[in-house]
C-alpha positions in Angstrom: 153.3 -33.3 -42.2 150.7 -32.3 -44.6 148.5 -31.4 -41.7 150.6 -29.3 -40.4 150.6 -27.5 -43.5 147.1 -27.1 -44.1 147.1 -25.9 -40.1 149.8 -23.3 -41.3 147.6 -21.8 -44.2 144.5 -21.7 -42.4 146.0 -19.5 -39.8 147.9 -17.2 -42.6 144.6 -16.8 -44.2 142.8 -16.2 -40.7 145.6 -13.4 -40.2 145.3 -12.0 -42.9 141.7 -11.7 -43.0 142.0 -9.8 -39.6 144.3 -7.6 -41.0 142.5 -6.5 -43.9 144.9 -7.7 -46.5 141.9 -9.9 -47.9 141.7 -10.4 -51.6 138.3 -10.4 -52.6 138.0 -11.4 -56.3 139.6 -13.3 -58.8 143.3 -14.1 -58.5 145.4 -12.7 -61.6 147.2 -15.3 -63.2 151.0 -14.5 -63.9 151.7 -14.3 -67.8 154.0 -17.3 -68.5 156.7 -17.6 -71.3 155.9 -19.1 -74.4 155.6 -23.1 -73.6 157.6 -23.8 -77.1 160.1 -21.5 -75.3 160.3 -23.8 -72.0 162.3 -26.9 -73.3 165.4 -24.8 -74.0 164.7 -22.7 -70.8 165.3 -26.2 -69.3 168.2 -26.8 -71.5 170.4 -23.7 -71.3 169.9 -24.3 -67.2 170.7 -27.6 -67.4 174.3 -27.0 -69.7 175.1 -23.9 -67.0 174.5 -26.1 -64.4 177.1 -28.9 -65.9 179.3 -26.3 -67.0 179.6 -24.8 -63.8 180.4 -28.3 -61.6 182.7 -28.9 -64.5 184.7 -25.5 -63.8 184.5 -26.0 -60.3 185.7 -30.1 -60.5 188.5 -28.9 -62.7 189.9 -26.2 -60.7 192.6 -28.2 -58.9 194.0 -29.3 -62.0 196.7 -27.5 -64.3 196.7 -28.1 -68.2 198.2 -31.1 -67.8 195.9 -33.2 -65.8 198.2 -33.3 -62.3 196.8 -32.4 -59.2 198.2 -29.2 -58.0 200.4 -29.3 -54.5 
């Protein structure tokens, strides 16, 4: 599998090079957050993401706990 990766970006780059969309210099690295800002990043999307299965687990359900016909 991984060589048929490396096969798949050698022929993107060879494209690309014969199109002219080449970068020649240093890549720009993307600004990133804060890292003390990352842990509740990770947090707050792990809470929507257990809020979210609990809404959807709990919609067949009234108040009361029965099962809806």
């Amino acid at each position: 599998m991984l060589k048929h990766y490396y096969r798949l970006v050698y022929w993107k780059r060879r494209i690309g090079r014969a199109l002219g969309s080449c970068r020649r210099g240093p890549r720009r690295r993307r600004p990133r957050l804060a890292p003390h800002l990352q842990p509740f990043l990770v947090f707050g999307a792990l809470v929507a993401i257990a809020v979210a299965a609990s809404a959807l687990a709990g919609a067949g359900y009234d108040d009361f706990g029965w099962a809806r016909p």
